[in-house]
N, C-alpha and C positions, 0 to 999 in steps of 0.2 A: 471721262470714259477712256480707258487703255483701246492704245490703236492695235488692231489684227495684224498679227502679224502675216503676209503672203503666204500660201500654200506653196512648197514647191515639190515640182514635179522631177520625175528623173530624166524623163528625155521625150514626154511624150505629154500634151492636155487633153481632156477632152472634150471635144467639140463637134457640133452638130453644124456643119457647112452648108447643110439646106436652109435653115434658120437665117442665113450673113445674106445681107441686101447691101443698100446703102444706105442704112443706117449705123454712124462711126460707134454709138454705142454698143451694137452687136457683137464689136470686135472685141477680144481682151488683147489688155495691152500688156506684153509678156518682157523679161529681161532674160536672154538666153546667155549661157557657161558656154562656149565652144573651144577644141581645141583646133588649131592650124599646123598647118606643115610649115617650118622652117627647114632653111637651106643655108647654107654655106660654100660657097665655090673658091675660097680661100684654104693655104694648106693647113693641116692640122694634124691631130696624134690620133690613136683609138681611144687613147684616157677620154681626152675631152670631149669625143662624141660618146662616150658612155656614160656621160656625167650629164650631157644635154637632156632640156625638157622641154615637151611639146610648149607653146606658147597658148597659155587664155585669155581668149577674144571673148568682148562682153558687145552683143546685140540686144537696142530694145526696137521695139515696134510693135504694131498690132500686126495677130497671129490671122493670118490667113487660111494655111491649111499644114496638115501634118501627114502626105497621104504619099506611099511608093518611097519610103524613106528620104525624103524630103521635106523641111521645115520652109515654110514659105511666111515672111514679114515685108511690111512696109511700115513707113516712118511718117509721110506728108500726105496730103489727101487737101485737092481743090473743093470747097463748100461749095453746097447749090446754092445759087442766088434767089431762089424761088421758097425753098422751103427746108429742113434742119436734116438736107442729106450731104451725101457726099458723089462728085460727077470723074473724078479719075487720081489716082493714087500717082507716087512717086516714091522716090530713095528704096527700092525691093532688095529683099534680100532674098538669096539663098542657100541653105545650110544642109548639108549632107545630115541626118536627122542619127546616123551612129558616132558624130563625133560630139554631139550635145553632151554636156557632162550635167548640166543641170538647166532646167526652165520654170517661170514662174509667173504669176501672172502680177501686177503689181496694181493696176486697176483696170 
């Protein structure tokens, strides 16, 4: 059987946040395109900053929310000892949701 390829998104999934408990499978686990601001405080010409490009930064994690232009991920999550949830998250991120160039969900 041929593997599916991911859907990808342009900057936005969509997702029902009343639906996300603690359960890890509710979350999709997304690989985000973003771009960052580079800086330089070294001298230089106007050529070569006409020639500069924004730099792409690749995020994965499960998607949290995408809400007031803000992409919100995490990466680690402590398991319950008790039963197949999950009790506090870790490594978060967050992503200004207009500089996403692309997202996807990958599972």
């Amino acid at each position: 059987m041929a593997k599916r390829k991911p859907k990808i998104y342009r900057k936005t999934i969509p997702l029902n946040t009343k639906k996300l408990g603690k359960n890890i499978a509710d979350y999709p686990f997304v690989e985000i395109h973003w771009l960052d601001i580079e800086g330089d405080a070294g001298w230089s010409d106007t050529k070569a900053l006409l020639k500069s490009n924004l730099p792409t930064c690749v995020s994965k994690g499960y998607l949290v929310s995408q809400k007031g232009g803000v992409t919100r991920i995490f990466t680690d999550y402590i398991k319950s000892k008790t039963d197949e949830t999950f009790e506090n998250i870790g490594n978060t991120t967050i992503i200004p949701t207009s500089v996403i160039q692309s997202i996807k969900v990958i599972h």
